[in-house]
Backbone as a printed PyTorch tensor [residue, N CA C, xyz], in Angstrom:
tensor([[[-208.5050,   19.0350,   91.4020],
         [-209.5550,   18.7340,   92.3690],
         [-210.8920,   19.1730,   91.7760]],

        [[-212.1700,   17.8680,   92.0600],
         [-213.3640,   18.3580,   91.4190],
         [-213.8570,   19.1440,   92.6580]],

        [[-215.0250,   19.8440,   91.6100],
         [-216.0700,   20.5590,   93.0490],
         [-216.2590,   19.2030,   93.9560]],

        [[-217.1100,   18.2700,   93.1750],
         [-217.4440,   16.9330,   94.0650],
         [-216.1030,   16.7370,   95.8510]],

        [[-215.1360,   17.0280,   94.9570],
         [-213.7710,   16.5030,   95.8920],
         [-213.5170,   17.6350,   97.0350]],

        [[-214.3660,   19.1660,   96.6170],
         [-213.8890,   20.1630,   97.1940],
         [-215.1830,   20.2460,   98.0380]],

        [[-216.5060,   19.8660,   97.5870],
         [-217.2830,   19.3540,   98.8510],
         [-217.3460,   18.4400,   99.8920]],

        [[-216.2470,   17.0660,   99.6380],
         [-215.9820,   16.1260,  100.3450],
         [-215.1720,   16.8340,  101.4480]],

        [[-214.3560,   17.8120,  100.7590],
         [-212.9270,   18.4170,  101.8890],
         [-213.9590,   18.8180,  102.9800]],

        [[-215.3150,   20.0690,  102.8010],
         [-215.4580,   20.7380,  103.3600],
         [-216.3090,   19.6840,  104.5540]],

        [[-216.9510,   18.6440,  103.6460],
         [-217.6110,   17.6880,  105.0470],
         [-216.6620,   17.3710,  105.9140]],

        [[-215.5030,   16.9710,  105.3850],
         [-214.6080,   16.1570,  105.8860],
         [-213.9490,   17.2150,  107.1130]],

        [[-213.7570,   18.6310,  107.0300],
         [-213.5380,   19.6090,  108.3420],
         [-214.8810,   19.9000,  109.1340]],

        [[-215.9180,   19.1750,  108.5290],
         [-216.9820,   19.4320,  109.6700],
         [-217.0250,   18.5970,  110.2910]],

        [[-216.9570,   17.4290,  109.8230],
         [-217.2120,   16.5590,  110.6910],
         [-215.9340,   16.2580,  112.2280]],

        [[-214.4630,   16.8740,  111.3710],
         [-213.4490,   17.4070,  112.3890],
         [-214.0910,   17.8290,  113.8000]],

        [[-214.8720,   19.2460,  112.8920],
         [-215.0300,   20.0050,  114.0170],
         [-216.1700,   19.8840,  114.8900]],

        [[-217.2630,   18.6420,  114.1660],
         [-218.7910,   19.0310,  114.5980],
         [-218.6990,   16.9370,  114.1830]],

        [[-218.0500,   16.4000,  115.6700],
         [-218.3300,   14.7040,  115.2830],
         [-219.7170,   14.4490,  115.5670]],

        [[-220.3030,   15.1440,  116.4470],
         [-222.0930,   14.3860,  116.0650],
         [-222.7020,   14.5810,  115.4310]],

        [[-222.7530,   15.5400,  114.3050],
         [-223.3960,   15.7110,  113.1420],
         [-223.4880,   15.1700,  112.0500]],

        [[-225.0200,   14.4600,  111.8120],
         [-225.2470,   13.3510,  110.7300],
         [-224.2790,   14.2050,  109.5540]],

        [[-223.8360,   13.7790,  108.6550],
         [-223.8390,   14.5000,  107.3780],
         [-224.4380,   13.8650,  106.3780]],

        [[-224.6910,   12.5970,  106.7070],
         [-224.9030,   11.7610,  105.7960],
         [-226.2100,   12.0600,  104.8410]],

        [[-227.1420,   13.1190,  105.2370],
         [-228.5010,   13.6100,  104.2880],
         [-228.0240,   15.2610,  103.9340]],

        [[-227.2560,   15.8560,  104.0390],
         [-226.4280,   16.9690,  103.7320],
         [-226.7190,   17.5120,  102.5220]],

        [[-227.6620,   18.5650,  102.4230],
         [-228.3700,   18.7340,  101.1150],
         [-227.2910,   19.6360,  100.3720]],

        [[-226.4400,   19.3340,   99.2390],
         [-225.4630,   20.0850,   98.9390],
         [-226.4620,   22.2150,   98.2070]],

        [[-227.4670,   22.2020,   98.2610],
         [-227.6080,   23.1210,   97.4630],
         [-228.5140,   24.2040,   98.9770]],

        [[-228.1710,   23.2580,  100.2100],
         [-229.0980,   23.8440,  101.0290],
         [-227.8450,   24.4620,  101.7850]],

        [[-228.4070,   26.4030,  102.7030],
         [-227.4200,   26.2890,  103.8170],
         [-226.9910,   25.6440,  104.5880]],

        [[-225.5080,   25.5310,  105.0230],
         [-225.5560,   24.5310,  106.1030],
         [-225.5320,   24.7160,  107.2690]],

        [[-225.9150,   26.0800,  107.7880],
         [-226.6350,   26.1400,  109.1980],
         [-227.9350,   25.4810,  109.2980]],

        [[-228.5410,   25.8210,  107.8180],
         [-230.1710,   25.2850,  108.5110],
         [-229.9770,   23.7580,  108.5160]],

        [[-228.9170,   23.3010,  107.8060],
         [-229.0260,   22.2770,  108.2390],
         [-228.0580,   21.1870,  109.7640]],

        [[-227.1410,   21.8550,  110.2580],
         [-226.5810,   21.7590,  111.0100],
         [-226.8650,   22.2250,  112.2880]],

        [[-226.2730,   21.9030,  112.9110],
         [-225.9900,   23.0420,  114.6760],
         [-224.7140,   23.5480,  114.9280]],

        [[-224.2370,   24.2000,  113.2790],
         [-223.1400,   24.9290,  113.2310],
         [-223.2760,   26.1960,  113.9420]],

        [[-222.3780,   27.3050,  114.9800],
         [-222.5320,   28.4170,  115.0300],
         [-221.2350,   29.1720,  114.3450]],

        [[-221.0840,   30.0950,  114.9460],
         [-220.6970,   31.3750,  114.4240],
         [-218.8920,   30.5890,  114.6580]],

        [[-218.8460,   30.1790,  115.8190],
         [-217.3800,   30.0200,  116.0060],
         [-217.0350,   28.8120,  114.6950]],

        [[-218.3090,   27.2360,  114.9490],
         [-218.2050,   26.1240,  113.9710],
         [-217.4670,   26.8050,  112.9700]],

        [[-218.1360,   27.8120,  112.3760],
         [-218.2410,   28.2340,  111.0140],
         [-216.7110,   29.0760,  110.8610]],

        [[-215.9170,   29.5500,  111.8550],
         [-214.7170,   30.0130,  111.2820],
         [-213.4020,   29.1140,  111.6920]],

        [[-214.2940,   27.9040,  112.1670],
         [-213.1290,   26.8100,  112.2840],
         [-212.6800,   26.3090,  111.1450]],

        [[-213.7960,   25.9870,  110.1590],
         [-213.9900,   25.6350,  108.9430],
         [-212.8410,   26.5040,  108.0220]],

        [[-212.9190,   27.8880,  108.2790],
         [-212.2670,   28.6630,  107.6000],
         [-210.7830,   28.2540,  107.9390]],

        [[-210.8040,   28.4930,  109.0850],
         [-209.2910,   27.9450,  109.6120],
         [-208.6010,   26.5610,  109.1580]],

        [[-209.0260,   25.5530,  109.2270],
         [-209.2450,   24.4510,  108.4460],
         [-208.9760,   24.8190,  107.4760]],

        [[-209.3650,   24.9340,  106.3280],
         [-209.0970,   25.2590,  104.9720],
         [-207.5430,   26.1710,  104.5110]],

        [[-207.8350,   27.5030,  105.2210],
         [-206.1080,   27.5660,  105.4950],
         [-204.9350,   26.5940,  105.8460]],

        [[-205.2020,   26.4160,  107.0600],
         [-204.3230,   25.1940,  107.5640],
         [-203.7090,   24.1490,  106.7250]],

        [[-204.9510,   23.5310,  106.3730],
         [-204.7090,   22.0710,  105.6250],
         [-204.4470,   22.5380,  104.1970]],

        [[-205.0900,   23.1770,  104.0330],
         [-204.8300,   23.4160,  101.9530],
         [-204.3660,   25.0340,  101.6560]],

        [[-204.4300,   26.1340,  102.7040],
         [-203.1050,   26.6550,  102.2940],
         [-204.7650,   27.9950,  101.5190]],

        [[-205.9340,   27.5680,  101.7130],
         [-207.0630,   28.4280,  101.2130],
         [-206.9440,   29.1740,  102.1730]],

        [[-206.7500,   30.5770,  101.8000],
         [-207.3180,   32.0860,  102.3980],
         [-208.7820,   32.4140,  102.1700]],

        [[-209.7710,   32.6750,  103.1480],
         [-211.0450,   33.0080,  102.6900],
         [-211.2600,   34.3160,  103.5410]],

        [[-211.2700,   35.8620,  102.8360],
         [-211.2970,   36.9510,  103.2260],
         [-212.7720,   37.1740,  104.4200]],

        [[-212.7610,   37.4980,  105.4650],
         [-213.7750,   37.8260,  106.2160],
         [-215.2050,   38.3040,  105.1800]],

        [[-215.1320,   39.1840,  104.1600],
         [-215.7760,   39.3360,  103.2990],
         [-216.3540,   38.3890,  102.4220]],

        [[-216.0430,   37.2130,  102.1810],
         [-216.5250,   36.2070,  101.2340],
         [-216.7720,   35.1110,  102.3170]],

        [[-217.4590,   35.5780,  103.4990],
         [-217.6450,   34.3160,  104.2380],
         [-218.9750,   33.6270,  103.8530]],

        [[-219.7670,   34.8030,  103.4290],
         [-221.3090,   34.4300,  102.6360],
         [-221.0760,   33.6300,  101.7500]],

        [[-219.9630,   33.4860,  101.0390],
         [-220.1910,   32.8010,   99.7830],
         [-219.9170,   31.2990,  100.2990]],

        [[-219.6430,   30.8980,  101.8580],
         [-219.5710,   29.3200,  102.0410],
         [-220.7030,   28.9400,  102.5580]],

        [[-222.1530,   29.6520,  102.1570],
         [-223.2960,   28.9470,  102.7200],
         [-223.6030,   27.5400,  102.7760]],

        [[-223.7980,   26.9010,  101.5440],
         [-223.5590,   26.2630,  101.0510],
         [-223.0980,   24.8320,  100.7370]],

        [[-222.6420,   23.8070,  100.0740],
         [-221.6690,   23.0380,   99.8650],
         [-221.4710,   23.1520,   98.7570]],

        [[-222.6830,   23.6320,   97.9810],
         [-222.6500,   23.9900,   95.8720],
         [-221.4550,   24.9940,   96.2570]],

        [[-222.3460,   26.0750,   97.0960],
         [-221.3420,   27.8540,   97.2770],
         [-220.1800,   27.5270,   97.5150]],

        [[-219.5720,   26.6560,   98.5650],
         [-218.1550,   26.4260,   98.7160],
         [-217.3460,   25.6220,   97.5380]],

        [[-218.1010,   24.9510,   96.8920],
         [-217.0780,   24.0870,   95.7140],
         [-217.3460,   25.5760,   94.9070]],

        [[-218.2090,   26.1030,   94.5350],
         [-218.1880,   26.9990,   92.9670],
         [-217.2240,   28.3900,   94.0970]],

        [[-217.0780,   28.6470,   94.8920],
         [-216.1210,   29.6480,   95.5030],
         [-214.7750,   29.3670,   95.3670]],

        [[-214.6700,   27.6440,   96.2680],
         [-213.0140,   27.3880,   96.4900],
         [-212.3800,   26.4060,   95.2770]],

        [[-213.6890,   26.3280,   94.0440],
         [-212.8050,   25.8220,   92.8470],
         [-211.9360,   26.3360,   92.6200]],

        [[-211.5450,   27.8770,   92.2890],
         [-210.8600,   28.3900,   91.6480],
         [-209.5720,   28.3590,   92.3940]],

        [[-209.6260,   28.3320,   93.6240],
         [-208.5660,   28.6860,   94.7480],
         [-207.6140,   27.8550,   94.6580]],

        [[-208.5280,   26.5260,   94.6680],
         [-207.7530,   25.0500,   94.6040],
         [-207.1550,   25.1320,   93.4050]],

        [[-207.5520,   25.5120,   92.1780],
         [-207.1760,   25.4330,   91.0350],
         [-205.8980,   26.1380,   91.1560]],

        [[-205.6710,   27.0900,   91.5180],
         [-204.7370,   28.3390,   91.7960],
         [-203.5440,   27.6580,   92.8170]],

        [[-203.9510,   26.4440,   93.5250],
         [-203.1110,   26.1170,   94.3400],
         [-202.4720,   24.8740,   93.6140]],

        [[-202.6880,   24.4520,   92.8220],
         [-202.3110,   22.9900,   91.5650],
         [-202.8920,   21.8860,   92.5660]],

        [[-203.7830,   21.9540,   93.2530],
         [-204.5650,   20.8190,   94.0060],
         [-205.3100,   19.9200,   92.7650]],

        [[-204.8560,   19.1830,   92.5890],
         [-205.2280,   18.0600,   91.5290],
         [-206.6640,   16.8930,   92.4980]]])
């Protein structure tokens, strides 16, 4: 799995969780609260999501590092990698 593919995942559980939200101008290098009307709960659905579906653990501690969509592919590359997610 590319980063490219591991940023698609993460739109692809927002938009799950958050269906009126454009994504379609989604600045990958910008937070995505400022760009969303994600809150606090949005944001650990996402986490949940990622467990769920792909089996990613993301420690309460590294939640900073999914600001992001760059931060979440350069975070959950390795994870995916670790999981043989092709």
């Amino acid at each position: 799995m590319t980063k490219e593919d591991i940023k698609q995942v993460v739109l692809d559980i927002i938009a799950d969780i958050a269906p009126d939200e454009n994504l379609s101008a989604v600045k990958s290098e910008v937070r995505l609260r400022d760009q969303l009307s994600l809150d606090s709960m949005d944001f650990l659905d996402i986490v949940m999501e990622l467990r769920k579906k792909h089996g990613i653990e993301v420690p309460e501690a590294d939640y900073v590092q999914l600001a992001s969509l760059d931060s979440c592919a350069e975070y959950l590359f390795p994870k995916f990698q670790a999981k043989g997610s092709k």
